[in-house]
N, C-alpha and C positions, 0 to 999 in steps of 0.2 A: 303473812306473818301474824301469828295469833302469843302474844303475851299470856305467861303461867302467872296467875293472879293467885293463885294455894301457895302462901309461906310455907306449908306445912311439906307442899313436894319439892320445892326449890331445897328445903334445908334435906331430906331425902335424898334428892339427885346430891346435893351437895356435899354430905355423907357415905354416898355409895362411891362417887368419881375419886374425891382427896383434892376434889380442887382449891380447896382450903390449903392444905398443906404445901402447896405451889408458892406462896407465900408466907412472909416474915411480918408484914404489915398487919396490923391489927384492926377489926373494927370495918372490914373492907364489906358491902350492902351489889349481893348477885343478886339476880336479877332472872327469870326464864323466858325463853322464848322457843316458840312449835314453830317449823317453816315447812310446808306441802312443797309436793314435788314442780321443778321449776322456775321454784324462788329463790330471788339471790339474797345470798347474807352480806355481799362485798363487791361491787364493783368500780370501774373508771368513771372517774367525774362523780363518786359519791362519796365523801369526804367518811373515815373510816373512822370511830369514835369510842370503840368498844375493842372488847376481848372477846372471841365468843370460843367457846368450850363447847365441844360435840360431847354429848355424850350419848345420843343413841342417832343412830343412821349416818349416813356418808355425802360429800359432797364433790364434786368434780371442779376441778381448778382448769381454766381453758385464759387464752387469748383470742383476739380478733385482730386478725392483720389488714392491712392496707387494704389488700385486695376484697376484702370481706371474707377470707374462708376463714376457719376456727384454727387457731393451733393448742393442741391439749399439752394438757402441763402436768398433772396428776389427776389422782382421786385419792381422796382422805377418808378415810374409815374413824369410826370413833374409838374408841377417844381421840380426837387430835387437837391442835391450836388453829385460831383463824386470827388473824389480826398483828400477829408478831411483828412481821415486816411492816405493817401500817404503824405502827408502834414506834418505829425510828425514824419511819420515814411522814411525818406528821399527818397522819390519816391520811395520805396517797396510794392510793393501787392503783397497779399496772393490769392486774390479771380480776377476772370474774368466780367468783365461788358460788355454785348453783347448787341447791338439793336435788340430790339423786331421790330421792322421796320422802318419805317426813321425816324430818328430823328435826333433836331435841337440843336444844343449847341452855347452858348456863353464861351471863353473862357481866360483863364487870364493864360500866359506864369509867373511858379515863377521865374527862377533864377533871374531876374531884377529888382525885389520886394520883396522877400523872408525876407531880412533883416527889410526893412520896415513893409511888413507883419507881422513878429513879434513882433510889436508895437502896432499894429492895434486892436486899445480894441472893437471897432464896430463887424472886421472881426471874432478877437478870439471870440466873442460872437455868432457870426454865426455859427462858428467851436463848438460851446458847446449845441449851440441847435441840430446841427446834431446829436453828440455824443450823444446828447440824448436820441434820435427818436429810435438810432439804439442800445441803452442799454437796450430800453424800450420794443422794441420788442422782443429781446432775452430773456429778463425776463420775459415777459407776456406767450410766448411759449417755454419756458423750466423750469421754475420755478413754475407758477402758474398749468401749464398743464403736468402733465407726459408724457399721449401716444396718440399716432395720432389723436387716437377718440376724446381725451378730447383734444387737440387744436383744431381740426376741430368745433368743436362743441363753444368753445371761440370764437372762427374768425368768427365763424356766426352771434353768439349773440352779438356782441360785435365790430366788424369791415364791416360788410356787411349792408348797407342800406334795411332796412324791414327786414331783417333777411335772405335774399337770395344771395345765393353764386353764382357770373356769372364768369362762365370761368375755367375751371380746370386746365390749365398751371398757371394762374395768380397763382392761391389760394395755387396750391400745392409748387409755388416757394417764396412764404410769408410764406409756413407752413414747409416752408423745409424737404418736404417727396418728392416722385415719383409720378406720374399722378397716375400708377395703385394702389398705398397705398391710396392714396386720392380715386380713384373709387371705391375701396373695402370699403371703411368707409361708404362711402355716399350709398353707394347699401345697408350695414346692415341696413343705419340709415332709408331708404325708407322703410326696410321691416321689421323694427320694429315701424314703424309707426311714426316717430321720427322726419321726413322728408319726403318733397316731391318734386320728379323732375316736372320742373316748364317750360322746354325748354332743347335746347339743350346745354351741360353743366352747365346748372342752376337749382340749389336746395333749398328749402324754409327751415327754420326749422318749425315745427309744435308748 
């Protein structure tokens, strides 16, 4: 993690994003940070104390289960929020946010603001559309979809522009399965004609 030490690009970023506008408080002192591919912005047992704002590159949101395998949770494209649910829950996470490769954040230290924050009908509003986003997707792929097929087969028709899935690390960490659960899906679904590979990691539905 490499700190943006230029006021001059922080108020830049700061200008291009609107992350300004996200808030009613006044007076509020961001902050940047670069993180290479790898690095985590948010993990368990790392007390979570910030806001961080993506604004250029993505990050992959996972678990680690008992057994030590991985279970995927998302990937967040920029712009998104990181920190929200640490935000209620007093800097505890559950889940790990790793860079998918560089990426740029704007950031807001809470303890200094926290109190204010909590006044902040702009920001809690910000806070309610995340909570949204990430309600919305757990119900859409666990609720609407029982088994891998039939999410994979939603996230096609329904989240993939033209109906083509690119990328199978992305897809299979929004569908929260493994690459190879995800390869095995899309292999039955090419040879029952259902689908067709389009490139490499990219698949159409038919």
């Amino acid at each position: 993690m490499k700190r943006i030490d230029d006021p001059n690009r922080i108020e830049a970023l700061l200008a291009a994003s609107g992350v300004r506008g996200l808030f009613d408080t006044p007076g509020l002192t961001f902050q940047g940070f670069c993180f290479e591919k790898g690095e985590y912005l948010v993990a368990p047992g790392r007390r979570m104390d910030w806001l961080f704002f993506l604004v250029e590159g993505a990050v992959r949101i996972y678990g680690i289960h008992e057994s030590g395998s991985l279970l995927p949770v998302d990937r967040l494209n920029s712009p998104a929020l990181l920190g929200d649910l640490e935000f209620v829950e007093e800097g505890r996470s559950t889940f790990y946010a790793e860079a998918c490769g560089r990426v740029v954040c704007l950031a807001l230290y809470l303890p200094p603001c926290r109190d204010a924050l909590d006044r902040d009908l702009r920001f809690l509003h910000t806070l309610l559309r995340s909570y949204a986003g990430k309600i919305k997707l757990f119900s859409e792929m666990d609720i609407t979809a029982a088994t891998i097929e039939e999410r994979v087969l939603m996230y096609m028709a329904t989240a993939c522009p033209g109906w083509e899935l690119r990328g199978v690390e992305a897809a299979a960490l929004q569908l929260r399965c493994s690459r190879r659960q995800l390869q095995r899906v899309l292999k039955k679904l090419c040879a029952e004609g259902r689908a067709e590979k389009t490139g490499k990691g990219r698949y159409r539905l038919l």
